[in-house]
C-alpha positions as CSV (number, residue, x, y, z in Angstrom):
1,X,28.9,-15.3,-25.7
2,X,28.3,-13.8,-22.5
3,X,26.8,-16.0,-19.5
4,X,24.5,-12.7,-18.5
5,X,21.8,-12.0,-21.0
6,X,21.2,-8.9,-19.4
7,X,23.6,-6.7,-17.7
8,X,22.7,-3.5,-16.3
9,X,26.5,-1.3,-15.5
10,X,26.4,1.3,-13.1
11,X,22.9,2.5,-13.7
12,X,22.3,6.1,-11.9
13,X,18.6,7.9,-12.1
14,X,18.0,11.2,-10.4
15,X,14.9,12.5,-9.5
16,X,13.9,16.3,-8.1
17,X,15.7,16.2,-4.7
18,X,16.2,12.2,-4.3
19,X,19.1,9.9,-6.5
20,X,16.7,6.6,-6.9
21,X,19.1,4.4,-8.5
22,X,23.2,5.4,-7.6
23,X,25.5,3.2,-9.5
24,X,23.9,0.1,-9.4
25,X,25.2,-3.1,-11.1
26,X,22.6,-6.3,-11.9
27,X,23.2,-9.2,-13.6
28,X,20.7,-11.9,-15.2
29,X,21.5,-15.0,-16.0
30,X,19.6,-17.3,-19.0
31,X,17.0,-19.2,-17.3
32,X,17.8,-18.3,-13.5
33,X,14.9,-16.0,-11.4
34,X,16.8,-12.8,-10.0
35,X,15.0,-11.5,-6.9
36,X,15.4,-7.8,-6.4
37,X,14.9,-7.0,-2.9
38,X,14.9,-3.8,-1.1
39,X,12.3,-1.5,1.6
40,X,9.8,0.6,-0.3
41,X,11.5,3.7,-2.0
42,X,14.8,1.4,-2.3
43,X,14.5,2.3,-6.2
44,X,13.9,-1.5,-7.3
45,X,10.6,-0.3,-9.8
46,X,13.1,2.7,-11.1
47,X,16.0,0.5,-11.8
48,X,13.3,-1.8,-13.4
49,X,11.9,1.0,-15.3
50,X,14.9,2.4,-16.8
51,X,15.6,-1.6,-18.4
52,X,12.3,-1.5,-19.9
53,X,12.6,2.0,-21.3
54,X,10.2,4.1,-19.0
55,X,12.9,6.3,-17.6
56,X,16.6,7.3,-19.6
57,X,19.6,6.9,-16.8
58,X,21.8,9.6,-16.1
59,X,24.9,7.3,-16.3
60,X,25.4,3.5,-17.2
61,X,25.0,1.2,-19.6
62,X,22.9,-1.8,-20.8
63,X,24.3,-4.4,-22.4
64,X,22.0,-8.2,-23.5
65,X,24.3,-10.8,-24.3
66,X,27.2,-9.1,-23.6
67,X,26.6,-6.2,-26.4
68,X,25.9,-3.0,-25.5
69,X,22.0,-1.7,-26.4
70,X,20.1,1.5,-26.3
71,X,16.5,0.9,-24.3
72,X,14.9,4.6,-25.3
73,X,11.0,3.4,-24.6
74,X,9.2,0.3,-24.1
75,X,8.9,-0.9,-27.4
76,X,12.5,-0.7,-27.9
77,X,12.5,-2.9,-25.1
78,X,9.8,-5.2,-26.6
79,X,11.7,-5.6,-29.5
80,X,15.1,-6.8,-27.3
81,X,12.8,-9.2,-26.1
82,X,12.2,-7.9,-22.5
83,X,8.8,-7.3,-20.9
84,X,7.1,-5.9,-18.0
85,X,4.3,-6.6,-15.5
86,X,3.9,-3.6,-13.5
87,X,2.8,-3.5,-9.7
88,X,-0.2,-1.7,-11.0
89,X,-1.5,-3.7,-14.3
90,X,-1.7,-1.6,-16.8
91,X,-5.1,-3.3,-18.8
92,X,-7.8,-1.3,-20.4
93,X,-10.9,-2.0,-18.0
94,X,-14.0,-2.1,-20.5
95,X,-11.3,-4.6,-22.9
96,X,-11.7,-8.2,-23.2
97,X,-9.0,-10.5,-22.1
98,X,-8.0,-11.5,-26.3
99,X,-7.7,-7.2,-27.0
100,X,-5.9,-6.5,-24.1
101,X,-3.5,-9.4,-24.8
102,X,-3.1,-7.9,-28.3
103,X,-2.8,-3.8,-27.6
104,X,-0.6,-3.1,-29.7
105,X,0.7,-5.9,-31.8
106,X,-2.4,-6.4,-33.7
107,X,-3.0,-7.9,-36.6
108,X,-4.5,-5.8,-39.2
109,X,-5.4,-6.6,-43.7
110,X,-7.7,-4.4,-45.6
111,X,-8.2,-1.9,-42.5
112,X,-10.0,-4.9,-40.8
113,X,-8.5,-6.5,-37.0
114,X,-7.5,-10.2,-37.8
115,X,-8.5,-11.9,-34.5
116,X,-8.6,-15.7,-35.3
117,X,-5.0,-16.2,-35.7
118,X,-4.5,-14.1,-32.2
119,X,-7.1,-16.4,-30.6
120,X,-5.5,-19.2,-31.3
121,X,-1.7,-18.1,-30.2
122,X,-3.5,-16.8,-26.8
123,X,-5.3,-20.3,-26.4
124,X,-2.1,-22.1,-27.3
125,X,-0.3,-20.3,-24.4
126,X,-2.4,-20.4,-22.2
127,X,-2.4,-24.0,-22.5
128,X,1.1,-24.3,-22.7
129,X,1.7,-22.4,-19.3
130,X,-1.1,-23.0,-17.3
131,X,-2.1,-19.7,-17.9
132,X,-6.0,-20.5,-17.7
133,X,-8.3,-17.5,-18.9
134,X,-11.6,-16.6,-20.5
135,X,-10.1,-14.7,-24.1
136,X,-13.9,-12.7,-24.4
137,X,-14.1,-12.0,-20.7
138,X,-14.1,-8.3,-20.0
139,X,-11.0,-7.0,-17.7
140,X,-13.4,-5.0,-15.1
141,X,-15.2,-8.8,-14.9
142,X,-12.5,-10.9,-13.5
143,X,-10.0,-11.6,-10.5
144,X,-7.2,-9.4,-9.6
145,X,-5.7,-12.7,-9.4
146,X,-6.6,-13.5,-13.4
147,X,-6.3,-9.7,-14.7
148,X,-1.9,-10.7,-13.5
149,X,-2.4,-13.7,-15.8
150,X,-3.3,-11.8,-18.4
151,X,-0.4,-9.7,-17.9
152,X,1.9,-12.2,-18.0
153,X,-0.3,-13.7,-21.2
154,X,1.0,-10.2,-22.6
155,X,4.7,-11.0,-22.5
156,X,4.4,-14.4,-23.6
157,X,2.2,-12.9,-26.8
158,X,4.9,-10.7,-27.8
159,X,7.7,-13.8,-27.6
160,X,9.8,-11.9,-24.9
161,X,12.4,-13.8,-22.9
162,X,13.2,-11.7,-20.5
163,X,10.1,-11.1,-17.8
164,X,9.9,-8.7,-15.3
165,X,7.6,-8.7,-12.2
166,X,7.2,-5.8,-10.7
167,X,5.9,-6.9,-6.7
168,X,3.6,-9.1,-8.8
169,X,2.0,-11.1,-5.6
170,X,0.6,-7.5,-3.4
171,X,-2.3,-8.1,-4.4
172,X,-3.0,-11.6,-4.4
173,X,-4.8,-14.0,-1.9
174,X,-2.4,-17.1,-0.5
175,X,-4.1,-19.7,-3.3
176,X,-3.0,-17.4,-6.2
177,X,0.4,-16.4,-4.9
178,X,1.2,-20.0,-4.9
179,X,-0.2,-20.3,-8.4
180,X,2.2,-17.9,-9.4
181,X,5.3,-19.1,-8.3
182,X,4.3,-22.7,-10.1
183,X,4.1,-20.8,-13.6
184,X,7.3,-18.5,-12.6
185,X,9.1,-21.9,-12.0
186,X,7.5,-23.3,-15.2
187,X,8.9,-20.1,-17.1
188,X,12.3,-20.6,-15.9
189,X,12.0,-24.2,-16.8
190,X,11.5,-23.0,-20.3
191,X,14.4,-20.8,-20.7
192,X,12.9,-17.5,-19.8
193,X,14.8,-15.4,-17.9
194,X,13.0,-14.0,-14.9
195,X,13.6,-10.6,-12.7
196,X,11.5,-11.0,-9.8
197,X,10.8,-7.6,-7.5
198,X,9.5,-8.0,-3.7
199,X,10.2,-7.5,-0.2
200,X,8.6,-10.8,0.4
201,X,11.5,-13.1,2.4
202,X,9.6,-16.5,2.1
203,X,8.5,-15.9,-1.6
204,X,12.6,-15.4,-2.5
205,X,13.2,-18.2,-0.5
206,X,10.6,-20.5,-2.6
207,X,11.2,-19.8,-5.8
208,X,14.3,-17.5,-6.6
209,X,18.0,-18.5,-7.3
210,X,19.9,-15.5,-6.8
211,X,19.1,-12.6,-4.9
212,X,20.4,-8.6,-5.7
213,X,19.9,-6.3,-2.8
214,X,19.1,-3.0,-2.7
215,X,18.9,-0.1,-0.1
216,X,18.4,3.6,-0.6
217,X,19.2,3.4,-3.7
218,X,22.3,1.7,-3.2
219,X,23.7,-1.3,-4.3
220,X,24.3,-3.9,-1.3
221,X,25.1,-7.2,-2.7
222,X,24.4,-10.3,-4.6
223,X,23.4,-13.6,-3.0
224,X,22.8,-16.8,-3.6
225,X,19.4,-17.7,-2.4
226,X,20.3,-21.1,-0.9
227,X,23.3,-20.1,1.2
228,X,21.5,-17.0,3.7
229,X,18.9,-17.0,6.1
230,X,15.7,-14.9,5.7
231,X,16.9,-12.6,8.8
232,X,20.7,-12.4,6.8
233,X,18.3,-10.9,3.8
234,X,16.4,-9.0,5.8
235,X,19.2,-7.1,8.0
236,X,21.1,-6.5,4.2
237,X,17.6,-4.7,3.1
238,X,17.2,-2.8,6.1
239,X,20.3,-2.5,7.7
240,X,19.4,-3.3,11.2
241,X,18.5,-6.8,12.5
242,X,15.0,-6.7,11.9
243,X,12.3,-8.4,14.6
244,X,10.2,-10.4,12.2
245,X,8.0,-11.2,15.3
246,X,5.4,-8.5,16.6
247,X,6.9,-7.8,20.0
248,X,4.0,-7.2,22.4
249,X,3.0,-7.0,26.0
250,X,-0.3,-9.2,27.4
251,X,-3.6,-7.3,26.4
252,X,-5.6,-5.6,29.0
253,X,-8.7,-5.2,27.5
254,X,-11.1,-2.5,29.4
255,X,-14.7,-1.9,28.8
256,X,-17.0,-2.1,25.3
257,X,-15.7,1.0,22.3
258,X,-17.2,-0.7,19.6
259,X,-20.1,-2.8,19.0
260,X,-22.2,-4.8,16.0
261,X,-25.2,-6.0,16.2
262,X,-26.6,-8.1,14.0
263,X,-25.3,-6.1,11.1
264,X,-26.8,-7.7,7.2
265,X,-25.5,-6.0,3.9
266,X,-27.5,-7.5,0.7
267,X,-25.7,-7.2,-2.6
268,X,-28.3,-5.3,-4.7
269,X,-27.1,-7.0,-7.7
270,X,-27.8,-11.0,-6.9
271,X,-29.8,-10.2,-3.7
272,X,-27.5,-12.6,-1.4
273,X,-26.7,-11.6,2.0
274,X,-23.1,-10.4,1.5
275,X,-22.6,-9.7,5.3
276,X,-25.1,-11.7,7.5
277,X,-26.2,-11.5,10.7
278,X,-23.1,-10.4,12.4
279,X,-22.6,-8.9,16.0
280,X,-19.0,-8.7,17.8
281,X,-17.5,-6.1,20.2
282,X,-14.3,-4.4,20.8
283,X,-12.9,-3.3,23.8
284,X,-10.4,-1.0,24.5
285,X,-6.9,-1.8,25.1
286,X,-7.6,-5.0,22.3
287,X,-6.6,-5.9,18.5
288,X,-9.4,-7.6,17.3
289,X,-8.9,-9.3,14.1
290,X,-11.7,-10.5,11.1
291,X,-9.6,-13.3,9.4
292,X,-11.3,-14.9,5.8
293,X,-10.1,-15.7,2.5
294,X,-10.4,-12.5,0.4
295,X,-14.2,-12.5,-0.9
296,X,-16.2,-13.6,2.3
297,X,-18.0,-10.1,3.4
298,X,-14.8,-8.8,4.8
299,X,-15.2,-5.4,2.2
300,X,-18.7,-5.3,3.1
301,X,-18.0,-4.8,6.5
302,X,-15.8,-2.7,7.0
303,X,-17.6,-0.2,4.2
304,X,-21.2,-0.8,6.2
305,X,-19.0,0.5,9.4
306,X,-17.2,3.3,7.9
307,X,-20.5,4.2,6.3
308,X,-19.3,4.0,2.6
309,X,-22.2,1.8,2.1
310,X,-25.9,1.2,3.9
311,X,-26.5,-1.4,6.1
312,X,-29.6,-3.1,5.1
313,X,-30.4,-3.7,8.9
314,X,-28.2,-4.2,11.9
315,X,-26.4,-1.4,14.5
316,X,-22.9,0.0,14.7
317,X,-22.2,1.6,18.0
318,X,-19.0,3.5,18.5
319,X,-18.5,4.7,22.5
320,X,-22.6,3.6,23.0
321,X,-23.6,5.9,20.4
322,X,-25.7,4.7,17.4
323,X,-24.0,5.7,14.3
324,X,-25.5,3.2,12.2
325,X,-27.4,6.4,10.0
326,X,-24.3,8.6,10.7
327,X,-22.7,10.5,7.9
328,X,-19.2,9.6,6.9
329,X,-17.6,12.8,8.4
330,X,-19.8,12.5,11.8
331,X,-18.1,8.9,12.3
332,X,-14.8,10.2,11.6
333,X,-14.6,13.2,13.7
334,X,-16.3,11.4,16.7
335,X,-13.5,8.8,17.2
336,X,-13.2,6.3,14.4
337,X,-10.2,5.8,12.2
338,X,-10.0,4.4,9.2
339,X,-6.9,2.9,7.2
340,X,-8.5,1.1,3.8
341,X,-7.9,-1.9,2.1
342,X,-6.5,0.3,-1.6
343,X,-4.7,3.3,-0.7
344,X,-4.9,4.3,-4.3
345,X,-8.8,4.2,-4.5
346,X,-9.7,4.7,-1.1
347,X,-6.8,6.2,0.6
348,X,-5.2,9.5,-0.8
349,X,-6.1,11.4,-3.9
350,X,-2.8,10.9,-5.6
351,X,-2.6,13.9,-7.5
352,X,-2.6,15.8,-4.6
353,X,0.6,16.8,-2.6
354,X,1.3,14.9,0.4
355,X,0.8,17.8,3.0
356,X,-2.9,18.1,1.4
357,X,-3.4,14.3,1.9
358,X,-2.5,14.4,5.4
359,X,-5.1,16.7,6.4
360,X,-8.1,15.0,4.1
361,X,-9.4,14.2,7.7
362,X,-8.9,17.5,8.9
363,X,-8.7,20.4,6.3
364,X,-11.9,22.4,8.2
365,X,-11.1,21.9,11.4
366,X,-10.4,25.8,13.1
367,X,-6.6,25.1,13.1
368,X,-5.9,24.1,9.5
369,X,-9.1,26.5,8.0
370,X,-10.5,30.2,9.0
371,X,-13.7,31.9,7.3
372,X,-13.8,29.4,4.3
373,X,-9.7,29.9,3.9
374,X,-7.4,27.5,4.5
375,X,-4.4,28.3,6.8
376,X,-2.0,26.6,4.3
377,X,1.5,27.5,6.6
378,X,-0.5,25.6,9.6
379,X,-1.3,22.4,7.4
380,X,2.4,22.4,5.8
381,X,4.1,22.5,9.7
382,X,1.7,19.6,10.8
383,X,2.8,17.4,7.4
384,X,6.3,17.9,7.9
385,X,5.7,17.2,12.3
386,X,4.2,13.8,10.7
387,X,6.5,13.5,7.9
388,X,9.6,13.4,11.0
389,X,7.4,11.4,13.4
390,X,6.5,8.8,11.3
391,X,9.6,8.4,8.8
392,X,7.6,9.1,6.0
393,X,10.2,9.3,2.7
394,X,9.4,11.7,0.4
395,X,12.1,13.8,-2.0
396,X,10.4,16.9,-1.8
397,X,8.8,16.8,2.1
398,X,5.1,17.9,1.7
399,X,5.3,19.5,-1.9
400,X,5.6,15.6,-2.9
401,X,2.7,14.7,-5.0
402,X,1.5,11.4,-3.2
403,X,1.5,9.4,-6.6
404,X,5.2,9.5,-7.0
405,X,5.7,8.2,-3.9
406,X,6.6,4.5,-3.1
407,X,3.3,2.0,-2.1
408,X,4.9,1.5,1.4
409,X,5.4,5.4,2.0
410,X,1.7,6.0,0.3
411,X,0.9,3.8,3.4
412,X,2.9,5.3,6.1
413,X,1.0,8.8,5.3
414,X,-2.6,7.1,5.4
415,X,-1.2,5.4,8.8
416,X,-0.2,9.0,10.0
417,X,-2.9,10.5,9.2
418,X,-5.6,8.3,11.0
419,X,-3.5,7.2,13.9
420,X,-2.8,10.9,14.3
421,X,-6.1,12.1,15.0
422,X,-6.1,10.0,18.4
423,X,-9.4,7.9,17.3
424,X,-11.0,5.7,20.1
425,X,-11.5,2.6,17.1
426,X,-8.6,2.1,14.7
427,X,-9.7,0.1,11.6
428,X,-6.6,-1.2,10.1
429,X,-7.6,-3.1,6.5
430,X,-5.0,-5.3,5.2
431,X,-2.4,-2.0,6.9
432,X,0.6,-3.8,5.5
433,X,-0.5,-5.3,1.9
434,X,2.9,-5.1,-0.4
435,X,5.2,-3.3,2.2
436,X,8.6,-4.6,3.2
437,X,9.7,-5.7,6.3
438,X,10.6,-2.6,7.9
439,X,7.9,-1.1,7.0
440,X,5.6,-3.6,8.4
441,X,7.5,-4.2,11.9
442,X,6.8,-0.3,11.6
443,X,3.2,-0.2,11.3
444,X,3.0,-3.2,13.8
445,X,4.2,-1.4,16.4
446,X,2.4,1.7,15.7
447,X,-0.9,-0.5,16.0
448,X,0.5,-2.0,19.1
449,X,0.7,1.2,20.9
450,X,-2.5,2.2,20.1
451,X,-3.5,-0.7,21.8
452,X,-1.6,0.3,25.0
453,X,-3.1,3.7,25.0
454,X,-6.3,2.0,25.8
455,X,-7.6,2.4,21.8
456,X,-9.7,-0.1,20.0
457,X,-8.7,-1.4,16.9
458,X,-10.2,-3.5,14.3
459,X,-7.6,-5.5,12.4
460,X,-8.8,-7.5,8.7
461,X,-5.9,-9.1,7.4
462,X,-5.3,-11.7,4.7
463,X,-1.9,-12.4,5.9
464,X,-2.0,-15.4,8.4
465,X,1.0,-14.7,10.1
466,X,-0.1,-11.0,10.5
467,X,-3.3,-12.4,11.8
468,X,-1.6,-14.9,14.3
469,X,1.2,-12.0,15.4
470,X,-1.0,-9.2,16.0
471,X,-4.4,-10.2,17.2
472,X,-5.3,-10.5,20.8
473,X,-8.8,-12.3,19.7
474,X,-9.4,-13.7,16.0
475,X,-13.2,-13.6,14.7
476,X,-13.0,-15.7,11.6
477,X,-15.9,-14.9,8.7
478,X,-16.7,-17.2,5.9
479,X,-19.6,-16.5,3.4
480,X,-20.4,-13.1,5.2
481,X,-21.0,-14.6,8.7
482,X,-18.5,-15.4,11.5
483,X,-18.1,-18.3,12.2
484,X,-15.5,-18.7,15.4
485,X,-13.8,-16.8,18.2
486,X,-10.6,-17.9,18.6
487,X,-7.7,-17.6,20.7
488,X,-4.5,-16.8,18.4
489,X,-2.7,-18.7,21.9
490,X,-4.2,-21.5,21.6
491,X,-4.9,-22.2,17.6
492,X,-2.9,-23.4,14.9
493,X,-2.5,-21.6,11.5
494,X,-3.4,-24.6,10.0
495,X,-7.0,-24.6,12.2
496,X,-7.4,-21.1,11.5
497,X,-6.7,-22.5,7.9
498,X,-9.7,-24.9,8.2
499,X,-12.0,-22.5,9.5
500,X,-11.3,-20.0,6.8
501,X,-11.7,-22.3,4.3
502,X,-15.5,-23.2,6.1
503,X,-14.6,-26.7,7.0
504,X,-14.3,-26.2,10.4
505,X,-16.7,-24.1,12.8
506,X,-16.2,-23.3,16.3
507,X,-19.0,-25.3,18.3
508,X,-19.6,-27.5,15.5
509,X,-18.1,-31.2,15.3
């Protein structure tokens, strides 16, 4: 009997103009959780992909329990025992929880779904794994945070032992992350065999054992969690010593860019004051950042300055001009940027190529559009200029359609894009949510500059460390209102905890 109960043997995948996977070797042991780590576009999801049967590999083999076996789609893979929760959950929206769970494996007599017997098994696992969820609860109702339970309810439904997460914590708040790694543990303690993607040092650190490295599609090495340093992991997934600290001069902020006042958003739905009552200024040649647990008016505010929503009372100035009853387009040519919180929804249109996406900003301005026509040899030279100056990885350069791209080069071209049209407010929401290291000491620095060209920006960031890094002042906002300016020199993380979390409040006792 082998010791691996899956093998993957020189696994190579070829895309148009890019080799994603090139003779790469993993190894999973029974029972153990086996980080794969790499930057975005290292080829982690592919070589993922091709063990649950999305994509066929050019060359290589895969063997479970030391005999060879044929993965040709994902039920194949299903019936081997392996399963899958992607990056982006793949759940039916208008489903409840129980169907979702069952898609696919259901139970049918006399033409008629058998659903008791499936309740039951759901209920049981839940219970089991301290998987906690509401089986009739429709999947548009619920948390981010619970839709991943579900996902992982999936695998457990369909008795697989071999569970892969695919960047499974991008998208949760700290709370829920933590969660997480309790039930991955808790798997493991049961026997399941765990393959664990992220770029997330401290999260490998926490719960992993061993640790497979990739970069560019490259095999690097195989680790033992316990014996290397974060940095050792980090310089092996990048290739260069990494600076995990934001490396930046003292702020010298000039006069007023940006200011609220007094800014209410009411949810039409329950009538609460989602945003209430808020007024702040930014200055130029500062990184202001809005620090709150998910949930707490952030979303609002941002879309009640950006104009996606209305403001039910309140101002936004931007360089003393009222653009409170501005269209979106007026804001956005007259000097605010805008990098949103999902790239996917909000970002890029993903079936477009990326030359197209880089000029969504842009497209009728004179030098990209003449008469109604667009100049399209003038908006592929300025994509591939910001394809070089910004590192953006794509295999076919501007002809890339933006969906096949990797989440941390989606970001990079949103990044490009806004910070390229020299605005005099850069609003950065969450600018580094499920990117790896490089990628983030990238877009760090690329905020930091904009700083010291006398810019404003307007950071909102979940990430604490981002938050403490980054910012020159912190505004923290609980239940849509802010409730303390702080210092980031002369707080704690775990005070800016407390204040998050409402228990605290500047002034108050």
């Amino acid at each position: 009997m082998s010791e691996y109960v899956i093998e993957m043997c020189n696994i190579t995948k070829k895309f148009p103009g890019i080799i994603a996977n090139d003779n790469i070797t993993l190894q999973l042991k029974k029972g153990e959780i086996h980080a794969l780590l790499g930057e975005n576009g290292a080829g982690k999801s592919t070589l993922m992909s091709v063990l649950f049967g999305l994509y066929q590999p050019e060359e290589g083999v895969i063997k479970k329990n030391g005999q060879e076996v044929r993965v040709k789609d994902p039920n194949d893979a299903n019936d081997l025992g392996i399963g899958m929760v992607h990056q982006h959950f793949k759940l039916v929206h208008n489903f409840s929880v129980l169907q979702n769970i069952i898609l696919g494996v259901e139970t049918v007599r006399g033409g008629f779904l058998k659903m008791d017997a499936a309740r039951e098994k759901v209920m049981a696992l839940s219970e089991q794994y301290g998987l906690k969820v509401d089986p009739d609860a429709l999947i548009e109702d619920i948390t981010v945070g619970m839709q991943q339970r579900v996902e992982i309810l999936k695998m457990l439904y369909r008795d697989n032992e071999i569970l892969i997460f695919d960047e499974p914590t991008a998208v949760l708040t700290p709370q829920e992350i933590e969660e997480l790694m309790k039930i991955m543990k808790g798997l493991a303690a049961e026997g399941k065999s765990i393959l664990f993607i992220t770029h997330k040092l401290n999260e490998i650190k926490e719960v992993a054992d061993r640790c497979t490295v990739l970069r560019k599609g490259k095999y690097i090495g195989t680790v033992n969690v316990a014996d290397v340093s974060k940095e050792e992991m980090s310089e092996m997934m990048v290739g260069r010593k990494v600076s995990l600290n934001v490396e930046k001069d003292e702020a010298k902020p000039k006069d007023v860019v940006f200011a609220v006042e007094g800014l209410t958003v009411v949810n039409k739905e329950h009538g609460k004051k989602v945003v209430n009552e808020v007024s702040f200024q930014v200055r130029r040649g500062e990184i202001v950042c809005i620090a709150g647990i998910d949930g707490n008016g952030q979303s609002e505010l941002v879309q009640a300055i950006t104009g996606l929503i209305k403001a039910d009372h309140g101002t936004v100035k931007l360089k003393g001009e009222d653009i409170s009853h501005s269209s979106i387009r007026h804001r956005n040519t007259h000097g605010l940027g805008h990098i949103p919180e999902d790239r996917h929804k909000q970002g890029l249109v993903l079936d477009y190529p990326l030359s197209y996406n880089l000029v969504l900003q842009s497209y009728f301005e004179p030098e990209f559009c003449q008469g109604g026509f667009l100049k399209y040899d003038k908006i592929n030279q300025y994509a591939e200029k910001l394809i070089r100056d910004y590192d953006i990885r794509s295999g076919q350069g501007g002809k890339t359609i933006a969906r096949s791209m990797s989440g941390g080069n989606q970001q990079k071209a949103i990044v490009a894009r806004e910070i390229d049209r020299n605005p005099d407010l850069l609003i950065a929401v969450q600018p580094t949510r499920g990117l790896d290291v490089g990628a983030i000491e990238y877009i760090h620095r690329q905020i930091v500059a904009e700083r010291d060209k006398g810019k404003g920006v307007l950071l909102i960031s979940l990430e604490l460390d981002e938050v403490m890094n980054l910012s020159d002042r912190i505004l923290v906002i609980y239940e849509g209102e802010i409730v303390a300016d702080l210092d980031p020199k002369e707080v704690t993380i775990q005070e800016l905890g407390l204040y998050m979390a409402g228990s605290k409040r500047k002034g108050a006792q």
